[in-house]
C-alpha positions in Angstrom: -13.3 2.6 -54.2 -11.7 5.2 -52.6 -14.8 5.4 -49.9 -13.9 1.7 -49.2 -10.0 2.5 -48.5 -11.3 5.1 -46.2 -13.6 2.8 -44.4 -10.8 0.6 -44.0 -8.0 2.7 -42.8 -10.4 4.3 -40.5 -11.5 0.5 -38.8 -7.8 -0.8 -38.8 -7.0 2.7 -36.8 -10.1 2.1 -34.6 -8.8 -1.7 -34.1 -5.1 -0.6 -33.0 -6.6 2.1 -30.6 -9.0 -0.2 -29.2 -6.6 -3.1 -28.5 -3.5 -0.5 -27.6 -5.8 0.9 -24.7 -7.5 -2.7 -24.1 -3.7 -4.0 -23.1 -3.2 -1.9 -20.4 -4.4 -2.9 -16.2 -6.9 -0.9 -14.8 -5.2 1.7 -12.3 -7.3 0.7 -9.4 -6.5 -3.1 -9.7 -2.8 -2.7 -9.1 -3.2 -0.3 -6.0 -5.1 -3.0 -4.2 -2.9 -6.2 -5.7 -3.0 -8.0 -2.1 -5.8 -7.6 0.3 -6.0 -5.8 3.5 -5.9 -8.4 5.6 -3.1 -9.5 4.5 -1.5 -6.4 4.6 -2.2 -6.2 8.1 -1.0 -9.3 9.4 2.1 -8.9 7.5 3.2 -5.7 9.9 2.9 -8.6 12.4 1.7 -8.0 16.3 1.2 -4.0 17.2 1.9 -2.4 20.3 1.4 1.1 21.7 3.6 3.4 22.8 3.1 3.8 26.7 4.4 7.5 26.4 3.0 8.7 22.8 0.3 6.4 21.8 1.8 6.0 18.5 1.2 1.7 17.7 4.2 0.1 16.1 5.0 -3.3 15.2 6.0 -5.8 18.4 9.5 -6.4 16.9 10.5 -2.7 16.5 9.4 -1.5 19.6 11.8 -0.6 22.7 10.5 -2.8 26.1 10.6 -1.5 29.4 10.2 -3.3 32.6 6.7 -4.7 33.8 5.6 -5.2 30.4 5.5 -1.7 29.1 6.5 -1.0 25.0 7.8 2.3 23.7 8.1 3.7 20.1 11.2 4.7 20.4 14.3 5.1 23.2 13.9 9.1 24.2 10.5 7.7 25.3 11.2 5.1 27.1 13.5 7.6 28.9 11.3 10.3 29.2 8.9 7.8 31.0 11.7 6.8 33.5 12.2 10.3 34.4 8.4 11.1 35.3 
């Protein structure tokens, strides 16, 4: 009889392991919740810096004249002074 309690206590402690554990999302599933594409097209149109390079998103950028987009306004000067 008491073999039996045993055997029972030990599967209702294997159950509530199992299912605790079970409950919980997988790690890698929440990282990647929307996809890359969508990701992308959410920063909206990139630009690159004329003076650095450095791409950033259309409606953050600094313009200059003929067409030209900066990162940030000490490029855009800098540029001017070359």
């Amino acid at each position: 009889m008491k073999l039996l309690v045993d055997l029972l206590v030990a599967w209702a402690l294997w159950f509530l392991v199992r299912r605790l554990f079970r409950s919980q999302p997988p790690l890698r599933s929440t990282f990647r919740s929307t996809p890359v594409r969508r990701r992308v097209r959410a920063a909206g149109d990139m630009v690159a810096c004329t003076h650095c390079g450095l791409y950033v998103p259309r409606a953050e950028s600094v313009s200059g004249g003929q067409g030209t987009a900066f990162c940030c306004l000490e490029h855009k000067e800098a540029a001017a002074r070359h």
